[in-house]
N, C-alpha and C positions, 0 to 999 in steps of 0.2 A: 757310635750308636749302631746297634745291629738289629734289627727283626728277625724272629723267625715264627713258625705256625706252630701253635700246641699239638702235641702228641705228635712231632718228629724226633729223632735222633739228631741230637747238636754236640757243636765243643766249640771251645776257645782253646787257641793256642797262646800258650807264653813265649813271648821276644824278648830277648835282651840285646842290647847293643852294648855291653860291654866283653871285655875280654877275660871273663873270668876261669881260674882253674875248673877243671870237669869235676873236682871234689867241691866244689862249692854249688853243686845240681841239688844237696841234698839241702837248702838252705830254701827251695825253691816253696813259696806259701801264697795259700789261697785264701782271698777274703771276698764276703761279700756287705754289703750294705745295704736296708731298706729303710727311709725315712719313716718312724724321726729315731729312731737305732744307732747305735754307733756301729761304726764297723767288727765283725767278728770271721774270726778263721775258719775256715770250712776243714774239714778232717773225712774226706770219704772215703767210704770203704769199698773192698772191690766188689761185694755184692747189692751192694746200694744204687738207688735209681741214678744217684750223681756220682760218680767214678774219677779215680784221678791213673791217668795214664803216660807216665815220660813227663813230660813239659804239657799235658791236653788234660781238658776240664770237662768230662764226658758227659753227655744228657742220655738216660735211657727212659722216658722220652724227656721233652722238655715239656713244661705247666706252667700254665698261668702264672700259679702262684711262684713261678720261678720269677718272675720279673722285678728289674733290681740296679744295681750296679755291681760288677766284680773286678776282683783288684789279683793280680798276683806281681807279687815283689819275688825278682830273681838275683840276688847280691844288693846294688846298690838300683837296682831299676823296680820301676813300679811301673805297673802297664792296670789300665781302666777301659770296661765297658759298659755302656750301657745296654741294657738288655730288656728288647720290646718282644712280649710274647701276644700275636697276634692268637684270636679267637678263630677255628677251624671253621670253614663254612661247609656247614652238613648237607648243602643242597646242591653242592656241586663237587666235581672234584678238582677245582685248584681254589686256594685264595685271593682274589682279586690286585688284595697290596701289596703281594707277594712276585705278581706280573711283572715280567721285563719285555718293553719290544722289541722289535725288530725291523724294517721299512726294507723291503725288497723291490726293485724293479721288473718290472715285468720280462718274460725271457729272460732272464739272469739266472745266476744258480741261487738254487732256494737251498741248503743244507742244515741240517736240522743233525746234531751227533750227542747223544745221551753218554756222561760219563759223569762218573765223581770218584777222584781220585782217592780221597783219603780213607774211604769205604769200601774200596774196590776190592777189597779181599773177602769183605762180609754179602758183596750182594751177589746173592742166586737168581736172580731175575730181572732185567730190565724189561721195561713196556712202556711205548710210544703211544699216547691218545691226542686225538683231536678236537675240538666242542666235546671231551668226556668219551669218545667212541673210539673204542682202538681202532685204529688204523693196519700197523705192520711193526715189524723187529726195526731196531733203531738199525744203522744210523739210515735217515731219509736226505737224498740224495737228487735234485731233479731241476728243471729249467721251470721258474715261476711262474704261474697262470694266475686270474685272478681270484680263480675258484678255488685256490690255495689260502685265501685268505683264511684265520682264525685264527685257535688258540693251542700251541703244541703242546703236552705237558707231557713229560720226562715221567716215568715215576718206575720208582729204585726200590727194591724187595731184597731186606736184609735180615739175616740174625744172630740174636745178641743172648746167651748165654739161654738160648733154648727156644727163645721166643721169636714171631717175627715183629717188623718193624717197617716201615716205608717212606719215602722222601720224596716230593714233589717238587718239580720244577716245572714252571709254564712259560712258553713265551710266547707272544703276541705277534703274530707276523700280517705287516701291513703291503699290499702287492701294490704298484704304482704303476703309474705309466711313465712312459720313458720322456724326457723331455723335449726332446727331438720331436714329438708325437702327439705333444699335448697342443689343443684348440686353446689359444689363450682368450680369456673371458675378463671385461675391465667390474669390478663393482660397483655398485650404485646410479644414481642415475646418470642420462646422457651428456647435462648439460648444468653445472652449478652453480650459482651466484653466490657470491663471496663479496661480503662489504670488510672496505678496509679503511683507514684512516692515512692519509698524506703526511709522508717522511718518517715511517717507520723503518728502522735500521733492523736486517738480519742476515745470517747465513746465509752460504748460496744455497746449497740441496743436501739432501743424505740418501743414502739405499740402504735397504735390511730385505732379507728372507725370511722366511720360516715354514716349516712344514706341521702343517693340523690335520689330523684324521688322511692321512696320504695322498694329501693335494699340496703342492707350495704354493704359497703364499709372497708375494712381492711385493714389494712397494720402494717408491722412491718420489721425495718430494722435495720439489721446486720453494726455494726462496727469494724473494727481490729484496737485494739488497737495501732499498729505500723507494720506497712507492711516491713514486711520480704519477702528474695529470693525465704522460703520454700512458699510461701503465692502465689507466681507468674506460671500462669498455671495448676492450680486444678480449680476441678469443685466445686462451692459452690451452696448446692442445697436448694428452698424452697419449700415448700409442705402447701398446704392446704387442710383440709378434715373436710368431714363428716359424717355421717351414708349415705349415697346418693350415695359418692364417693369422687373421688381425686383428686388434680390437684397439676402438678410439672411446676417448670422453674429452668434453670440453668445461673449460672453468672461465668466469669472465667477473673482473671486481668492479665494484662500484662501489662509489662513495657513500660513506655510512651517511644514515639517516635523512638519505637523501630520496629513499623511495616511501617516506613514510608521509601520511595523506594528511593534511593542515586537519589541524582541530576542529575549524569550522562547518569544512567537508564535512569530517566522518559527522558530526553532529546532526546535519541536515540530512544527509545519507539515514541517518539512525530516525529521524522523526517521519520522513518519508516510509521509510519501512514500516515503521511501525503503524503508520495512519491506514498506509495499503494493505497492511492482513486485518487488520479490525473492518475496513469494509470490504473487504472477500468474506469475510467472516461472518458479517451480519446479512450478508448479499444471501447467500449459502443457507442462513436461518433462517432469512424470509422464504427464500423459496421452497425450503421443508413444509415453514408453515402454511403456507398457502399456494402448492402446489396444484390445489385442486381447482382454484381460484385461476391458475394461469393455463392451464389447461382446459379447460373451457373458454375461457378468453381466447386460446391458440383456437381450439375449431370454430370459433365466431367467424374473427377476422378471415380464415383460410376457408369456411363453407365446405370442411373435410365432409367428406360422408363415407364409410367404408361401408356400407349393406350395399352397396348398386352393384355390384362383380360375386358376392359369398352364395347370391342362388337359393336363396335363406327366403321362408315367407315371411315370418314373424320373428318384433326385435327381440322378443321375449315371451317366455312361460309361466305363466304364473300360476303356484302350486299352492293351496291353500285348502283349511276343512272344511268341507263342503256337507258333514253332518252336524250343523250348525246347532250347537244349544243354546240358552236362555244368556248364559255366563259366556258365551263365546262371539256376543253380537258384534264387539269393536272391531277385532281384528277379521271376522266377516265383510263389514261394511268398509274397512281399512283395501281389503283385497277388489271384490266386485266391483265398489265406488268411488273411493278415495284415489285409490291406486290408476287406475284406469282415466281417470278425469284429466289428472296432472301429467300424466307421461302420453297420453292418447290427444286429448283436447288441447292443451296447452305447450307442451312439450314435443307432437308431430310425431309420436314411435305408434308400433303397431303393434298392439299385445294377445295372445293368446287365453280365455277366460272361459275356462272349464263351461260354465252352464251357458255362458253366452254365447259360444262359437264352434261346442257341438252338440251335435241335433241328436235331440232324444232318443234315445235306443241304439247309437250308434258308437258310443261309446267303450270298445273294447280295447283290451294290453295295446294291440298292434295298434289301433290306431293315435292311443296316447305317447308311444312310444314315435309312433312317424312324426306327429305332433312337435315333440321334443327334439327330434333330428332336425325337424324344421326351423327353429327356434334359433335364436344368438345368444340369448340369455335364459336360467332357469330363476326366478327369483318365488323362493319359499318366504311365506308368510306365517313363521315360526311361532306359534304360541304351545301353552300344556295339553291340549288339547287336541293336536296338529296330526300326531299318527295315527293312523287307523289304515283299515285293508282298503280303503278306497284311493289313499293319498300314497301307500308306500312303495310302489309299484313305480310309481313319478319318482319319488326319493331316488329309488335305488337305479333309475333309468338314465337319472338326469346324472347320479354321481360316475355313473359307466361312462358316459358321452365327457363328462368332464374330465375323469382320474386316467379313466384308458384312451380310449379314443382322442380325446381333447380338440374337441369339435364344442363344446360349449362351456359358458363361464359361468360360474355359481353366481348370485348375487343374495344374502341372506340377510331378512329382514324380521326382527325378534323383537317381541314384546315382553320377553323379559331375557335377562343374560342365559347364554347358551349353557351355562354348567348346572342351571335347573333341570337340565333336562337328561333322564338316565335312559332315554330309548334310543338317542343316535346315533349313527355310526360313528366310530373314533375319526375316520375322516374326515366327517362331519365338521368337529369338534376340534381339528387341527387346521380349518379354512383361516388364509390369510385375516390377520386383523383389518386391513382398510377394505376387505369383504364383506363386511359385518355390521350392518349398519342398526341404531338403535331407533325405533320408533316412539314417539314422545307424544302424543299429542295435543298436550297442550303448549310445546317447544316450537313445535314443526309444521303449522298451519300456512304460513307465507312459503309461497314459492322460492322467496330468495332465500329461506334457512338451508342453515348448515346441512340436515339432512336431504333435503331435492340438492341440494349442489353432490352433495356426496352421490348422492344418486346416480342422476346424471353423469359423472367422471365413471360410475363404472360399466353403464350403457354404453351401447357400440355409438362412435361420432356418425352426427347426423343432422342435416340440417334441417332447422325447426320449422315443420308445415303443420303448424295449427287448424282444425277443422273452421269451414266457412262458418261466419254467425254465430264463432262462438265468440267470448268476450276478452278482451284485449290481451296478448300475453304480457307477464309482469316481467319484468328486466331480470336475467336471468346472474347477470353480471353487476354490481353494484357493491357497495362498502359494508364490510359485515361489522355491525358493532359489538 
């Protein structure tokens, strides 16, 4: 079997191993075969791509479609090859299957000598390349580095009745380290456990080498001839070394099936787990859902208060329309009345309320602005009605101290969903969801509903100082149904 690359110059020679007269040369016949064909004689001519020459079966070049079996019978001898015409790689210049290596030592001689004999009268050109890059005029000559490494490729410039021709040869040269030099390294892990079974008969050991990608490879393994009690639970140690240094690993057997957990274990093992993540699991859900529920429970018990140190007069602002129309009464009376009762009288905060707490005519930017610097919370009392030039000033004061500064916390209170409304600002409009509270009032009348708890969780902690004479606070904390 031979390969060679398309559109090179090739030949086959004829051998005979008998002793025939030199008049019996002229008897000498070329056959080729290609399945499902019978064999036939080949008759080349001397200007024909396939030539016949002495005893040689010339390629000018050789093709694909040459690929085949050929025969020549010399007297009483017949001689057969197979004939593998590899496809040319145009993206490079050598062909991969075509590669032979080479494995050098490092500091050794690296020599590299381009020649081919049976064309050495037809080539005008040798040239030595590297990864495809010439280099220099052959022969290369030198003591191995590792930056030597790659791919040499020979290639021969010849020609054949006018034309030229060319023939590559590549070889792979692999630079190594010397052994003497090499840090030996054990594979895998430190320490392995190996289950074996009692009175197992085998071998003692074997060693083999090998070399891959210019590193060798070693190994040698230990057999006991028949595994005994004493054999179960010692450590069995290998070592490799060299002048460089050392490396260990350790192997220890144990009796099969003998580390594996009773049935009843893993069973229990397995119901136990599974009981303990379904209640993490539900532990986890409760507390999502009623987070706000335990949070308020936390500042009861603890009588957190964070306004005593922030220097803050007021826990809050409240920003509402205050050009009150006919159709605008609820959320009016929701802001001055409603709002103020529950968080003021009942709930012990201190709120800041436009018409109540400042003094007529005194009312300008700067001082709604200090107002709001004042403040811990800004809470809008959001209806369609809400923008105008008296309130948007507070809007856009409150959202500076919030977005930039971040000295105060929005709390937004809407009488209907925020995406009715096309005048806000988009930052507005992108405030956290559990910011955002919806006003109901026919839901939300009891202190203990969902909305005053919501509330509450997003006011500053504080503990709850009811005004004197007013009427009993309702339990702030109790079972929501």
């Amino acid at each position: 079997r031979i390969s060679v690359v398309e559109g090179e110059p090739f030949y086959l020679k004829c051998c005979s191993s008998s002793s025939a007269p030199e008049n019996e040369a002229a008897t000498l016949k070329w056959y080729r075969s290609t399945p499902p064909h019978q064999r036939t004689e080949l008759h080349p001519g001397p200007t024909a791509r396939i030539t016949l020459h002495k005893d040689m079966l010339e390629f000018w070049p050789v093709k694909l479609e040459d690929q085949g079996s050929y025969f020549c019978q010399l007297g009483n001898d017949t001689q057969e090859w197979m004939l593998n015409v590899i496809r040319r790689n145009n993206q490079s210049c050598f062909t991969e299957k075509q590669v032979k290596s080479q494995t050098v030592r490092v500091r050794k001689s690296l020599q590299i000598s381009c020649s081919n004999s049976y064309y050495r009268d037809q080539i005008h050109r040798t040239s030595l390349y590297k990864n495809c890059k010439k280099i220099a005029e052959t022969p290369l000559l030198k003591n191995a580095e590792f930056e030597d490494q790659g791919y040499y490729s020979c290639v021969f410039s010849l020609r054949h009745d006018g034309k030229l021709y060319s023939i590559t040869k590549t070889l792979n040269v692999t630079v190594v380290k010397d052994p003497s030099e090499v840090i030996p390294v054990i594979l895998g892990p430190k320490l392995t456990q190996v289950e074996v079974e009692l009175g197992i008969l085998s071998p003692n050991y074997f060693s083999s080498s090998r070399t891959l990608e210019g590193k060798l490879y070693a190994s040698r393994i230990l057999r006991i001839k028949k595994i005994r009690e004493d054999n179960l639970n010692v450590l069995y140690n290998c070592t490799v070394s060299s002048t460089r240094g050392t490396d260990s690993k350790s192997f220890i057997l144990l009796r099969k099936g003998a580390a594996d957990i009773p049935g009843h274990v893993f069973t229990g093992g397995m119901i136990a787990a599974t009981v303990v993540s379904v209640v993490v699991l539900c532990l986890a859900v409760m507390c999502v859902i009623y987070r706000v529920d335990l949070v308020l429970c936390y500042r009861r018990w603890t009588g957190r208060d964070e306004t005593l140190t922030d220097g803050k007069t007021y826990d809050a602002f409240v920003s509402y329309l205050r050009d009150c129309q006919p159709e605008d009464g609820e959320e009016y009376t929701f802001a001055v009345e409603t709002l103020p009762t529950a968080l003021e009288k009942h709930f012990g905060y201190k709120l800041c309320i436009f018409e109540r707490d400042v003094e007529p005519g005194g009312a300008a930017l700067d001082d709604l602005h200090s107002l709001i610097q004042k403040s811990r919370r800004l809470i809008i009392v959001l209806s369609k009605s809400y923008m105008s030039h008296q309130v948007r000033y507070e809007l856009e004061s409150g959202l500076h101290e919030a977005l930039v500064e971040r000295k105060i916390k929005i709390i937004l209170i809407q009488f209907a969903p925020a995406g009715d409304f096309t005048f806000l600002p988009q930052s507005l409009k992108l405030l956290k969801s559990h910011r955002v509270l919806q006003w109901k009032a026919d839901q939300s009348p009891s202190y203990n509903s969902r909305f005053w708890k919501n509330l509450l969780y997003l006011m500053p902690a504080k503990a709850i100082r009811p005004d004197r004479g007013s009427s009993e606070v309702l339990p702030v904390l109790a079972e929501v149904s």
